[in-house]
Backbone and ligand atoms as CSV (ligand in chain L), in Angstrom:
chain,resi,resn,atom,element,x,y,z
A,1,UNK,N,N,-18.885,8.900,-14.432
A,1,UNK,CA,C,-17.819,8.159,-13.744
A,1,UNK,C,C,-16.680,7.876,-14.732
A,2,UNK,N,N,-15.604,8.308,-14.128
A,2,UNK,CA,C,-14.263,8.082,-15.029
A,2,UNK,C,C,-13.906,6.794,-15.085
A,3,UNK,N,N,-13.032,6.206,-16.081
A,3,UNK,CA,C,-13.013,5.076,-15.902
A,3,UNK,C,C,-11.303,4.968,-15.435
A,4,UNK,N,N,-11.030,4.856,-14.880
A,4,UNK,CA,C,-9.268,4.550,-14.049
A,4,UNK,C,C,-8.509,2.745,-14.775
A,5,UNK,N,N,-7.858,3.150,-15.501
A,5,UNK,CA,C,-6.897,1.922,-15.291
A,5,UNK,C,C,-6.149,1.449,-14.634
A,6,UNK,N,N,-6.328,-0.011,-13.909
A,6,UNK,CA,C,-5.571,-0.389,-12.575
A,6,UNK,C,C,-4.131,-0.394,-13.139
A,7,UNK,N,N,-3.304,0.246,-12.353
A,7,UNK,CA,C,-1.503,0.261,-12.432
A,7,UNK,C,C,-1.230,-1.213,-12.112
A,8,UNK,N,N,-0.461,-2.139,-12.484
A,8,UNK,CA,C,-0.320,-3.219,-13.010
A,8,UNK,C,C,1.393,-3.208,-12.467
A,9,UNK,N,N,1.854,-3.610,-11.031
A,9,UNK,CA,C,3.177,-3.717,-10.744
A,9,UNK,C,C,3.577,-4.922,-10.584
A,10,UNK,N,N,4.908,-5.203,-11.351
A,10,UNK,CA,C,5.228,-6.686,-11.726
A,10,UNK,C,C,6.852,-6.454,-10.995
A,11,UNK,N,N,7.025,-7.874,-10.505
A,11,UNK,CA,C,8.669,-8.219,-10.162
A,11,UNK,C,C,8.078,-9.561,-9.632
A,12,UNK,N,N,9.544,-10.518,-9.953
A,12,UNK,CA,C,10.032,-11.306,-9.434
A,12,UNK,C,C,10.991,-11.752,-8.025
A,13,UNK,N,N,10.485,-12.467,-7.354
A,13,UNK,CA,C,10.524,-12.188,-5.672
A,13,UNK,C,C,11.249,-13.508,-5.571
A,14,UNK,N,N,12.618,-13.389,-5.145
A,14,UNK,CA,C,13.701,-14.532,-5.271
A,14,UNK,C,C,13.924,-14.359,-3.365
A,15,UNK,N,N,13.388,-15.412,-3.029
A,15,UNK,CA,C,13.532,-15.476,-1.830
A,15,UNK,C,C,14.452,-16.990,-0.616
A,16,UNK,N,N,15.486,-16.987,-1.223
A,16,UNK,CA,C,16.398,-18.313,-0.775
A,16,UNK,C,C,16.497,-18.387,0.673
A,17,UNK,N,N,15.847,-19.534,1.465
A,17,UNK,CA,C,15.486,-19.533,2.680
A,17,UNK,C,C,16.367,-20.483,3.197
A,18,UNK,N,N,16.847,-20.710,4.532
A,18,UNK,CA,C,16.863,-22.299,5.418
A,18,UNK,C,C,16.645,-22.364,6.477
A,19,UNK,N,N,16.070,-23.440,6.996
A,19,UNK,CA,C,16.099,-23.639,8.307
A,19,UNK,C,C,16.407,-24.661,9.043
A,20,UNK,N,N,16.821,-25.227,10.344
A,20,UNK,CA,C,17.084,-26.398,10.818
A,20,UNK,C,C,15.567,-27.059,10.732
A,21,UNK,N,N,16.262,-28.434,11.081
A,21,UNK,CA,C,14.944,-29.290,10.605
A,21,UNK,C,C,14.774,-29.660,12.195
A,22,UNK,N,N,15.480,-29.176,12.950
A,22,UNK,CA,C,15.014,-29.274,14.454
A,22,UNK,C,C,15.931,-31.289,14.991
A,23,UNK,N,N,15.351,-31.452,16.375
A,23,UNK,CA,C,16.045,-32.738,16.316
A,23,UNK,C,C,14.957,-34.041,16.171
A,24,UNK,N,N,13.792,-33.624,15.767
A,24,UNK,CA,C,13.122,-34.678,15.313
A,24,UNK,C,C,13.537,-34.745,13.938
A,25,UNK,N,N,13.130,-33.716,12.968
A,25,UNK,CA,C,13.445,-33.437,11.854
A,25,UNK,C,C,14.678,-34.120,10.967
A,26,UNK,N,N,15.215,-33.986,11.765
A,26,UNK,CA,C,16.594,-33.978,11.729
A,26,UNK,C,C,17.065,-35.987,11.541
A,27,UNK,N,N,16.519,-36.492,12.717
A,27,UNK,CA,C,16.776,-37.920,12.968
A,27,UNK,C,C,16.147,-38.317,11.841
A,28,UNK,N,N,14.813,-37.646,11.333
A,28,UNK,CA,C,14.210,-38.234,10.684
A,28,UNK,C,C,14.807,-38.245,9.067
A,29,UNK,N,N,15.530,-37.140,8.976
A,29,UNK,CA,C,16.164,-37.033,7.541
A,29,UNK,C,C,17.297,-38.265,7.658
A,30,UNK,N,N,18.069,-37.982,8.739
A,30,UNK,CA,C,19.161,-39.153,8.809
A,30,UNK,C,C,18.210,-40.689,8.584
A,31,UNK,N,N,17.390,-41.080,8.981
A,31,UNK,CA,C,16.954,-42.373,8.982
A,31,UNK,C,C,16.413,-42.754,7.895
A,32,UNK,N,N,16.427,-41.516,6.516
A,32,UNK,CA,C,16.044,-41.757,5.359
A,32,UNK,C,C,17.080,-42.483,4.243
A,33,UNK,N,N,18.241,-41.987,4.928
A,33,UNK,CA,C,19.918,-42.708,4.722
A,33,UNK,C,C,19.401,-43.757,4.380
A,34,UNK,N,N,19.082,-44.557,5.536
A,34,UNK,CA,C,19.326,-45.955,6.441
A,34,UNK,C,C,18.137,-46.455,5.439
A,35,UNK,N,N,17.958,-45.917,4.731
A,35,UNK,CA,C,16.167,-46.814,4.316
A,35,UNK,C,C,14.924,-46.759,5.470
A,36,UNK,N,N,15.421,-45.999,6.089
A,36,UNK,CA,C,13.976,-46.317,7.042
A,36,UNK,C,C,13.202,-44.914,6.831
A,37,UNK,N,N,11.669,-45.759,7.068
A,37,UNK,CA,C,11.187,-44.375,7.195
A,37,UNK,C,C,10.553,-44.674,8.921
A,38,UNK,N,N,9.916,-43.099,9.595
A,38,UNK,CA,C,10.332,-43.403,10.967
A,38,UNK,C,C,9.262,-42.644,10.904
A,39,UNK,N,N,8.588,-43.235,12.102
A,39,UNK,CA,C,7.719,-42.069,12.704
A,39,UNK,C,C,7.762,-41.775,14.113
A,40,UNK,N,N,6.957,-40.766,14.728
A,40,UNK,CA,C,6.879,-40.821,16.415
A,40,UNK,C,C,5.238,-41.295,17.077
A,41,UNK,N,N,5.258,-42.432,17.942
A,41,UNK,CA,C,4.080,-42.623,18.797
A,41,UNK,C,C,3.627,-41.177,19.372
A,42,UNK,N,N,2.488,-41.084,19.275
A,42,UNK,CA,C,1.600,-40.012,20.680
A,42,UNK,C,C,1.503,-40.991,21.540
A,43,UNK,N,N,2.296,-40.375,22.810
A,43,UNK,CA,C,1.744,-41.398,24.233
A,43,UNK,C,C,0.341,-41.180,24.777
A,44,UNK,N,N,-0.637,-40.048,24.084
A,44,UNK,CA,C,-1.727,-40.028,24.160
A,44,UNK,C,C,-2.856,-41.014,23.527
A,45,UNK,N,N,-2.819,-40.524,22.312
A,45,UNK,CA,C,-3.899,-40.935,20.960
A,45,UNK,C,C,-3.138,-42.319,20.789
A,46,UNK,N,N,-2.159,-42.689,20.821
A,46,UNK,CA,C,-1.804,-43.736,20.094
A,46,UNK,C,C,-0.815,-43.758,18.938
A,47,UNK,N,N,-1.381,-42.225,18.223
A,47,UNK,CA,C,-1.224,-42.476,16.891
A,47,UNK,C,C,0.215,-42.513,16.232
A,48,UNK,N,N,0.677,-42.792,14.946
A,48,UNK,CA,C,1.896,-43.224,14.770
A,48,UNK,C,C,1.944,-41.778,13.540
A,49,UNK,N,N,2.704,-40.677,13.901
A,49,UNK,CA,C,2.924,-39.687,13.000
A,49,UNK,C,C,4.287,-39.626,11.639
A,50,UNK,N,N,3.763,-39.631,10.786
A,50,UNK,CA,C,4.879,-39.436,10.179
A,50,UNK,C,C,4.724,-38.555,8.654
A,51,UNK,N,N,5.557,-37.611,8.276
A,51,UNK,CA,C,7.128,-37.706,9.160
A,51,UNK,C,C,7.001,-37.613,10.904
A,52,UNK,N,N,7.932,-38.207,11.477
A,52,UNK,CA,C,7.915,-37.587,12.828
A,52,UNK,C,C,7.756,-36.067,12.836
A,53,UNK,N,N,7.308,-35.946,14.190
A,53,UNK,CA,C,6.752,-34.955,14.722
A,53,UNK,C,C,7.584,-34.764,15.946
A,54,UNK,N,N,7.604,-33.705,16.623
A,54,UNK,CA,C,8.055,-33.673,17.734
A,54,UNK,C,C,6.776,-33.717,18.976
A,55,UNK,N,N,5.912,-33.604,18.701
A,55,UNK,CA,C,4.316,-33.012,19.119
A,55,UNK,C,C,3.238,-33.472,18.839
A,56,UNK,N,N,2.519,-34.271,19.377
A,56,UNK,CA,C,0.606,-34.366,19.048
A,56,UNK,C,C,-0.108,-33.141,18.341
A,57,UNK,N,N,-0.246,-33.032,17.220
A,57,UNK,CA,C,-0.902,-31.507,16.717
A,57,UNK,C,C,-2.084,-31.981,17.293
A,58,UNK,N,N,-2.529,-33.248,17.647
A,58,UNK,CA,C,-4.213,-33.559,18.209
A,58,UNK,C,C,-4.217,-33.304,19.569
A,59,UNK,N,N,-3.231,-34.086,20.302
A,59,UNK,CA,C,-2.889,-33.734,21.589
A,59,UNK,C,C,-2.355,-32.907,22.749
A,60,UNK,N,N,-1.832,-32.214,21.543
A,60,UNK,CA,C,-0.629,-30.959,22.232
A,60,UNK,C,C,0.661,-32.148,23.159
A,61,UNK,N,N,0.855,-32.953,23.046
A,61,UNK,CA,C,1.996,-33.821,24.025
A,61,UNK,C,C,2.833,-33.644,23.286
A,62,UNK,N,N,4.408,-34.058,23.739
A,62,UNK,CA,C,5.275,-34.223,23.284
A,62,UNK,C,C,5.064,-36.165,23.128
A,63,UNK,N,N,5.480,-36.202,21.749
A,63,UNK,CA,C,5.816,-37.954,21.406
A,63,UNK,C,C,6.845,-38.197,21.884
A,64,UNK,N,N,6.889,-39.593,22.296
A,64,UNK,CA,C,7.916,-39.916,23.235
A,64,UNK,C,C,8.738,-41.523,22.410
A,65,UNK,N,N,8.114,-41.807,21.556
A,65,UNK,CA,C,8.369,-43.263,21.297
A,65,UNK,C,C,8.847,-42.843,19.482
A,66,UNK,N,N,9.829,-43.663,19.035
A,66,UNK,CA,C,9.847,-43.631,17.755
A,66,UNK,C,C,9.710,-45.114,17.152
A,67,UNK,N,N,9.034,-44.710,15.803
A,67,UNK,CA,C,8.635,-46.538,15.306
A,67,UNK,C,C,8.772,-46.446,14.360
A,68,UNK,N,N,9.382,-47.246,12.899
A,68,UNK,CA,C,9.592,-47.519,11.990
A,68,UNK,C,C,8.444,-48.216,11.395
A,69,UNK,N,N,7.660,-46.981,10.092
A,69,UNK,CA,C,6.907,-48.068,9.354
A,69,UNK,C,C,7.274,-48.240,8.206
A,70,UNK,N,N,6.370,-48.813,7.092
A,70,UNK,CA,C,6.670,-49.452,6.217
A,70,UNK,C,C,7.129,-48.437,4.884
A,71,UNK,N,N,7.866,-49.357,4.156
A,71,UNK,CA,C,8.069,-48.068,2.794
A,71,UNK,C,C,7.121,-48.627,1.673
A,72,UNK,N,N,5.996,-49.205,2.533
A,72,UNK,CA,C,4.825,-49.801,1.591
A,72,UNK,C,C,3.095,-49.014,2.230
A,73,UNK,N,N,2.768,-49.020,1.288
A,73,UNK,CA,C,1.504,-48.685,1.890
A,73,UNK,C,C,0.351,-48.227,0.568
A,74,UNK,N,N,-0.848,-47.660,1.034
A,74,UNK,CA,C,-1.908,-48.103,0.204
A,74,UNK,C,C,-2.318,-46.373,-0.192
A,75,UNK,N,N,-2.558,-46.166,-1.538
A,75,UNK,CA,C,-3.123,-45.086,-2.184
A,75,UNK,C,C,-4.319,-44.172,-1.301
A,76,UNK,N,N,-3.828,-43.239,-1.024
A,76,UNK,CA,C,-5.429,-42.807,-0.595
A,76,UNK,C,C,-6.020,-41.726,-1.701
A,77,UNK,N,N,-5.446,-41.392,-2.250
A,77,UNK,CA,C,-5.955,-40.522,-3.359
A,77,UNK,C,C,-4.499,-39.649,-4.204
A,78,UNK,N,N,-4.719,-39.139,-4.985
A,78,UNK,CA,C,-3.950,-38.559,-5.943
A,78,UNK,C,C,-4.317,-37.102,-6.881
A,79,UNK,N,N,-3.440,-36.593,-7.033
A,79,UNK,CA,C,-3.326,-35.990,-8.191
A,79,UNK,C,C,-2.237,-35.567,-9.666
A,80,UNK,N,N,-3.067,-35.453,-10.618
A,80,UNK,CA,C,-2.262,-35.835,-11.625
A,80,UNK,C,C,-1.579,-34.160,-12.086
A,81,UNK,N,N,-0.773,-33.753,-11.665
A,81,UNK,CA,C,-0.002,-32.715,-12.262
A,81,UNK,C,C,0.167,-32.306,-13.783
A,82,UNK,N,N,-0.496,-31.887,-14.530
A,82,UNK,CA,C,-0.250,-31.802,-15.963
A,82,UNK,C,C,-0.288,-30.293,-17.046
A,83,UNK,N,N,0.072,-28.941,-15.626
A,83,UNK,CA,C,0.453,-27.973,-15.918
A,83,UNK,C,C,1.578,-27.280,-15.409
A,84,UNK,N,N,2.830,-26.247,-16.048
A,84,UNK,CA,C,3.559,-25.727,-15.170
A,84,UNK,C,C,3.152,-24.561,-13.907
A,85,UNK,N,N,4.119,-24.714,-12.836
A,85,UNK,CA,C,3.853,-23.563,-12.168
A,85,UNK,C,C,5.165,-23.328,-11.714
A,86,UNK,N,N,5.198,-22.199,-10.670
A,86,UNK,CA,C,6.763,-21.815,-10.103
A,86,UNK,C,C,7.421,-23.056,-9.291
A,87,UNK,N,N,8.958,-23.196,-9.569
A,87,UNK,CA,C,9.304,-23.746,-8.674
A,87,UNK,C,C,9.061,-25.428,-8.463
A,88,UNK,N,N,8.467,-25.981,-9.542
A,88,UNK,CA,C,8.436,-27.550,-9.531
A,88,UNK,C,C,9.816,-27.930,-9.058
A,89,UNK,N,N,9.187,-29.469,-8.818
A,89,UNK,CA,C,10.500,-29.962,-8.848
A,89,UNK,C,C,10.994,-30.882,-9.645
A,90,UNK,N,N,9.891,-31.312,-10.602
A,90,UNK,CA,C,9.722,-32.091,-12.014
A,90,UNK,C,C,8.804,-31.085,-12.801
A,91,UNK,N,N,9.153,-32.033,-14.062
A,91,UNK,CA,C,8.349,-31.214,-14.719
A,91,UNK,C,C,7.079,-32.186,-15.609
A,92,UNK,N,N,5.902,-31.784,-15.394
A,92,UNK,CA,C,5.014,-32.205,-15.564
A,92,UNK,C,C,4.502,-32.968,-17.449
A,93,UNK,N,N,3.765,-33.775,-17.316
A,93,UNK,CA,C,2.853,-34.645,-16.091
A,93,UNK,C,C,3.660,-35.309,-15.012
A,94,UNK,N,N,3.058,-35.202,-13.764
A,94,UNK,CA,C,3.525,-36.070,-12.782
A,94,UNK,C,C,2.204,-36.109,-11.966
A,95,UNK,N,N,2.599,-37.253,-11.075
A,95,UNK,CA,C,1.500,-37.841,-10.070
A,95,UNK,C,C,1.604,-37.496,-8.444
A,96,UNK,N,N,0.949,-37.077,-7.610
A,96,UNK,CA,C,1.322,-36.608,-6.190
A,96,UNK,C,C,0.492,-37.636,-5.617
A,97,UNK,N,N,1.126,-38.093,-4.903
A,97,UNK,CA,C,-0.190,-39.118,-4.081
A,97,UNK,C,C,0.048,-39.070,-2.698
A,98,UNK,N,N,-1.628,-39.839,-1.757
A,98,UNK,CA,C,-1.452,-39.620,-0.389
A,98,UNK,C,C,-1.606,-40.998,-0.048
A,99,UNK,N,N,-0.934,-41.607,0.783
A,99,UNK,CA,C,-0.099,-42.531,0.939
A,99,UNK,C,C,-0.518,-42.646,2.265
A,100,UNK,N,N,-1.087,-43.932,2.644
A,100,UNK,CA,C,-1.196,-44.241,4.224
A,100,UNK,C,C,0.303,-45.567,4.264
A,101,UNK,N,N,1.249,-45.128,4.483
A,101,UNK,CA,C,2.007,-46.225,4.948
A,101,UNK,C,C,1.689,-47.078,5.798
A,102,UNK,N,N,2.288,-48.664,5.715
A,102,UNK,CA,C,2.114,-49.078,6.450
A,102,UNK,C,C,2.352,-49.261,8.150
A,103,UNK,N,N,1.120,-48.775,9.101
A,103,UNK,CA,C,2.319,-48.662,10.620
A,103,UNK,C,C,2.280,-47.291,10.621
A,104,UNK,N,N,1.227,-46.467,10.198
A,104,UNK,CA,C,1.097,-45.241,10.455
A,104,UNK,C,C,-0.136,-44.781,10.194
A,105,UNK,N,N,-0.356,-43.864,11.215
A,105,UNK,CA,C,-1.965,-43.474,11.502
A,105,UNK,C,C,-1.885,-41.720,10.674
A,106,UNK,N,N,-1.283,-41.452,9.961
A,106,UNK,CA,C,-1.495,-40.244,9.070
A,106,UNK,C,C,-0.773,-40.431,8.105
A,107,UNK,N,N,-1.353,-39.624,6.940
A,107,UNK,CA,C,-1.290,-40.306,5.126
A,107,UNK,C,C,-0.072,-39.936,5.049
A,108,UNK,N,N,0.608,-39.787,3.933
A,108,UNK,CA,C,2.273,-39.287,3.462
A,108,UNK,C,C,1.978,-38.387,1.781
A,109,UNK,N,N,2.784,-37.944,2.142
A,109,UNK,CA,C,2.711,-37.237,0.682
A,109,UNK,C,C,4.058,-37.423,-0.273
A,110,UNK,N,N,4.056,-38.188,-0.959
A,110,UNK,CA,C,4.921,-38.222,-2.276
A,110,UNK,C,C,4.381,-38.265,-3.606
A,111,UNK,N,N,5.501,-38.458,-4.306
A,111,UNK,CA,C,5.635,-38.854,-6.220
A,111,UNK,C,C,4.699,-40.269,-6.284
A,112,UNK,N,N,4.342,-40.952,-6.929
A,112,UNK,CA,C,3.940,-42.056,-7.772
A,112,UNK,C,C,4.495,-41.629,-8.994
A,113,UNK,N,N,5.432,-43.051,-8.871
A,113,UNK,CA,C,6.008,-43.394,-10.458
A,113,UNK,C,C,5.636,-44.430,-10.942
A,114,UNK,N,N,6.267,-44.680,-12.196
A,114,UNK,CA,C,5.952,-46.193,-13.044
A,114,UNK,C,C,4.699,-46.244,-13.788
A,115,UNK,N,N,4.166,-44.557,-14.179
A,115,UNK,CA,C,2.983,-44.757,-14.371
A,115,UNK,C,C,3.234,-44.363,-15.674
A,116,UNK,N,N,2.576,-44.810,-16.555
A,116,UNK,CA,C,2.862,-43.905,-18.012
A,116,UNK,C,C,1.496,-43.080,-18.559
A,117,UNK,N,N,2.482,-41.822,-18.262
A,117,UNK,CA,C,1.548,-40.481,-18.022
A,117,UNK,C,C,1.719,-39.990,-19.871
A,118,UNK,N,N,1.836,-40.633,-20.830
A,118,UNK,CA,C,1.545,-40.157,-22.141
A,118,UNK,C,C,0.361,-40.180,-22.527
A,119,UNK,N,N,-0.917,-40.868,-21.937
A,119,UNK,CA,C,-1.901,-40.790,-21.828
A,119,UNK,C,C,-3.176,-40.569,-20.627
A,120,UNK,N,N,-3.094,-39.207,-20.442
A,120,UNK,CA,C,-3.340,-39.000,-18.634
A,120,UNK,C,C,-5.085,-39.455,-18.497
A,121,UNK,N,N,-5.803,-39.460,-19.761
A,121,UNK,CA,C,-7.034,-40.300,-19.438
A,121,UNK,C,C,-7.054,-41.760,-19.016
A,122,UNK,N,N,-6.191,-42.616,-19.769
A,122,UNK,CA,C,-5.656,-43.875,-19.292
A,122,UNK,C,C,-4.397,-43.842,-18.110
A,123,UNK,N,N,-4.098,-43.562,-17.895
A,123,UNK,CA,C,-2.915,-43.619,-16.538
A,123,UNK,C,C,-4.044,-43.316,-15.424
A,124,UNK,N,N,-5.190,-42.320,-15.580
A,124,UNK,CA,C,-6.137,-42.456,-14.822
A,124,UNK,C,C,-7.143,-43.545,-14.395
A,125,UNK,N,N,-7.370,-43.957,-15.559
A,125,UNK,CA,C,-8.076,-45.808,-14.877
A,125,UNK,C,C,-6.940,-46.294,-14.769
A,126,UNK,N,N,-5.429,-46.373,-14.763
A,126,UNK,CA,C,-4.677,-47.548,-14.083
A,126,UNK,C,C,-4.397,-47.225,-12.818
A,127,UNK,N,N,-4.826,-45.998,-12.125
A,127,UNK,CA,C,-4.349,-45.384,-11.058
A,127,UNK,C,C,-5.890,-46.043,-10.265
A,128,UNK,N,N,-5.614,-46.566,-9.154
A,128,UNK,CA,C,-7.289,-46.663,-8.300
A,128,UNK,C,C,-7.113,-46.226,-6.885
A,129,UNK,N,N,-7.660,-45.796,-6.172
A,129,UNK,CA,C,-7.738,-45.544,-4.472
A,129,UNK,C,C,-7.455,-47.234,-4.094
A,130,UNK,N,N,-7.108,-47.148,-2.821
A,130,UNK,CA,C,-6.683,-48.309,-2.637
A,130,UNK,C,C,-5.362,-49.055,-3.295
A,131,UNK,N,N,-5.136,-48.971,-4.168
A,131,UNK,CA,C,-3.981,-49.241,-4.343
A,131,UNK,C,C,-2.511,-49.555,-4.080
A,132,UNK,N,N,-2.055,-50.793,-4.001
A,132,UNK,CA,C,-0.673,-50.972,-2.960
A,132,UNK,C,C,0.282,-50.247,-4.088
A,133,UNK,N,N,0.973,-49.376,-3.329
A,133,UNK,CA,C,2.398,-48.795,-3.925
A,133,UNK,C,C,3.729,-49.140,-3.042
A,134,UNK,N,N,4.982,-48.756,-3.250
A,134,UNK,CA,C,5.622,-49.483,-2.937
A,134,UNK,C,C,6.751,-47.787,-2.754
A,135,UNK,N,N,8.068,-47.665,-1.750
A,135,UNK,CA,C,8.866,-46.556,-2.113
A,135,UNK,C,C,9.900,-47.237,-2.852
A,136,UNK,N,N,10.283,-46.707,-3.738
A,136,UNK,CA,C,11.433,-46.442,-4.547
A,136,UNK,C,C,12.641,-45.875,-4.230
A,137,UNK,N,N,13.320,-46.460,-3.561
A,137,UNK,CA,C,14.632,-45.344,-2.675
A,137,UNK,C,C,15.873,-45.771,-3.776
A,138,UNK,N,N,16.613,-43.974,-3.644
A,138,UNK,CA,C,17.757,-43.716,-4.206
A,138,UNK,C,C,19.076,-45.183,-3.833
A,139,UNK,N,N,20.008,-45.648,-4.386
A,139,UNK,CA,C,20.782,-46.541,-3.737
A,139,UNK,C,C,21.686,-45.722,-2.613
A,140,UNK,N,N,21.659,-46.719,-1.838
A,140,UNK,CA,C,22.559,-46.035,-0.585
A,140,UNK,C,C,23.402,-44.792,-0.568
A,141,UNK,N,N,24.780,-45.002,-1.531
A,141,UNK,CA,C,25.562,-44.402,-1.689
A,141,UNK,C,C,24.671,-43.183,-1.870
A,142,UNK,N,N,23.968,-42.758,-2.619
A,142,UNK,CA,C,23.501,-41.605,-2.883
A,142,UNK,C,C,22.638,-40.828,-2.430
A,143,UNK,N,N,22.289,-41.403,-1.263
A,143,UNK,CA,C,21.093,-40.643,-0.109
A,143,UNK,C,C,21.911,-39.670,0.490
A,144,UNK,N,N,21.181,-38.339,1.003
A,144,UNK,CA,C,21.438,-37.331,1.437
A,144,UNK,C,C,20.732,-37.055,2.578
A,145,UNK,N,N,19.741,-37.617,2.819
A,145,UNK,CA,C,19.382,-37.249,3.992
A,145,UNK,C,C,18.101,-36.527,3.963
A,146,UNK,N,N,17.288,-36.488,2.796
A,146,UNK,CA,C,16.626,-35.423,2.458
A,146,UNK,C,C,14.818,-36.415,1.524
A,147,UNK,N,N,14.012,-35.840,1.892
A,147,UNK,CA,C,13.187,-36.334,0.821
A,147,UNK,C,C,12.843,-37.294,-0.247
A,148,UNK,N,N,14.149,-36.603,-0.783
A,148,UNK,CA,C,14.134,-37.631,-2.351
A,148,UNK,C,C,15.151,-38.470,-1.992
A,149,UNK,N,N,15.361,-38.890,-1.129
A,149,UNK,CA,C,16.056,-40.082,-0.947
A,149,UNK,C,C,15.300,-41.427,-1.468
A,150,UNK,N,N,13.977,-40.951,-0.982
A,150,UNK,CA,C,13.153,-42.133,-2.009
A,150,UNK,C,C,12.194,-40.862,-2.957
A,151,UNK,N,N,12.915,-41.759,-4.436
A,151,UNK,CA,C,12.700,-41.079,-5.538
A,151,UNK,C,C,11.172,-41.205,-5.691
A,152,UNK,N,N,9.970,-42.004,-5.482
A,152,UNK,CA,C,8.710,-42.187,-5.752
A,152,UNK,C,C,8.096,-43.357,-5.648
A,153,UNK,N,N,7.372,-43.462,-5.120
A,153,UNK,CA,C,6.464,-44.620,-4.755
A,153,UNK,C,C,6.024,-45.309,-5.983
A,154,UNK,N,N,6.227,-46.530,-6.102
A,154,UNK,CA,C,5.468,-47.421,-7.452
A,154,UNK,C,C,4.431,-48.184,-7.407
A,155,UNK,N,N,3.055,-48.198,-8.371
A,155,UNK,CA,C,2.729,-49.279,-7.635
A,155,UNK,C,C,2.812,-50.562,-7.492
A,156,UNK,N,N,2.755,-51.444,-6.813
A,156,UNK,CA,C,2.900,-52.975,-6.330
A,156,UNK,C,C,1.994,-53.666,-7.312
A,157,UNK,N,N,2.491,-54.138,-8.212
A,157,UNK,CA,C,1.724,-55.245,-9.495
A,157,UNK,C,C,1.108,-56.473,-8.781
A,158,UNK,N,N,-0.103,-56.397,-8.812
A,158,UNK,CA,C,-0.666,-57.917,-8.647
A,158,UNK,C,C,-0.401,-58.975,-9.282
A,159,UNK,N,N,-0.322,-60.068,-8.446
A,159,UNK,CA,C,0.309,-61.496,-9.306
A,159,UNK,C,C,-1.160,-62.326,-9.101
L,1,ZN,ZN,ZN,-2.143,-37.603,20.144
């Protein structure tokens, strides 16, 4: 049996996309302006989606109600970022966390800041599940409408 060396084809794949964010999408970027974060009721389940949704992914309904929850809410778990890959949007160490806001029945996904990641074994015991964090939003003037309007969730210091 011969032995074949696998051909080895390399390129870089630059692929600049957009799309509308639709008109849930859409309200919902605008209401990031405003400081709010927003979600949509299921007139089914109950549940409070956010980001809004246009749709029950549980229910198949269209949501009909929009509700404002909190830009506070409690850790549900994390991870600590502390290698590069394509396309960050920081550059590492950084923290990703899942976030049950308050006034909403599905987690959130952002940044956790305020953490001091020079020691990622210790930033790890200061980090706990459960944990109250807090959002961090850009000042007014400088919101866009977009994501990082709130720069990263902090967490809420016990007194
Ligand atoms: Zn539902």
């Amino acid at each position: 049996m011969s032995e074949t060396k696998p051909k080895i084809v390399k390129w870089d794949m630059h692929l600049p996309y957009r799309w509308s964010a639709g008109i849930v999408g859409t309200r919902w970027l605008e209401e990031l302006k405003n400081g709010r974060i927003m979600g949509t009721r299921c007139p089914k389940c109950k549940r409070v989606l956010v980001p809004a949704r246009k749709f029950c992914p549980r229910c198949f309904v269209d949501t009909t109600e929009w509700v404002q929850v909190g830009d506070k809410g409690t850790l549900r778990t994390y991870t600590i970022v502390n290698f590069n890959f394509t396309d960050q949007v920081k550059n590492p160490p950084y923290i990703v966390g899942i976030i049950d806001l308050d006034g909403a029945d599905v987690s959130f996904t952002h940044f956790i800041g305020e953490v001091d990641l020079s020691n990622i074994e210790k930033a790890s015991k200061e980090l706990r599940l459960g944990m109250r964090v807090q959002a961090v939003w850009k000042p007014p003037e400088k919101r866009e409408g977009n994501i990082f309007d709130i720069e990263y969730f902090k967490p809420i210091k016990e007194e």
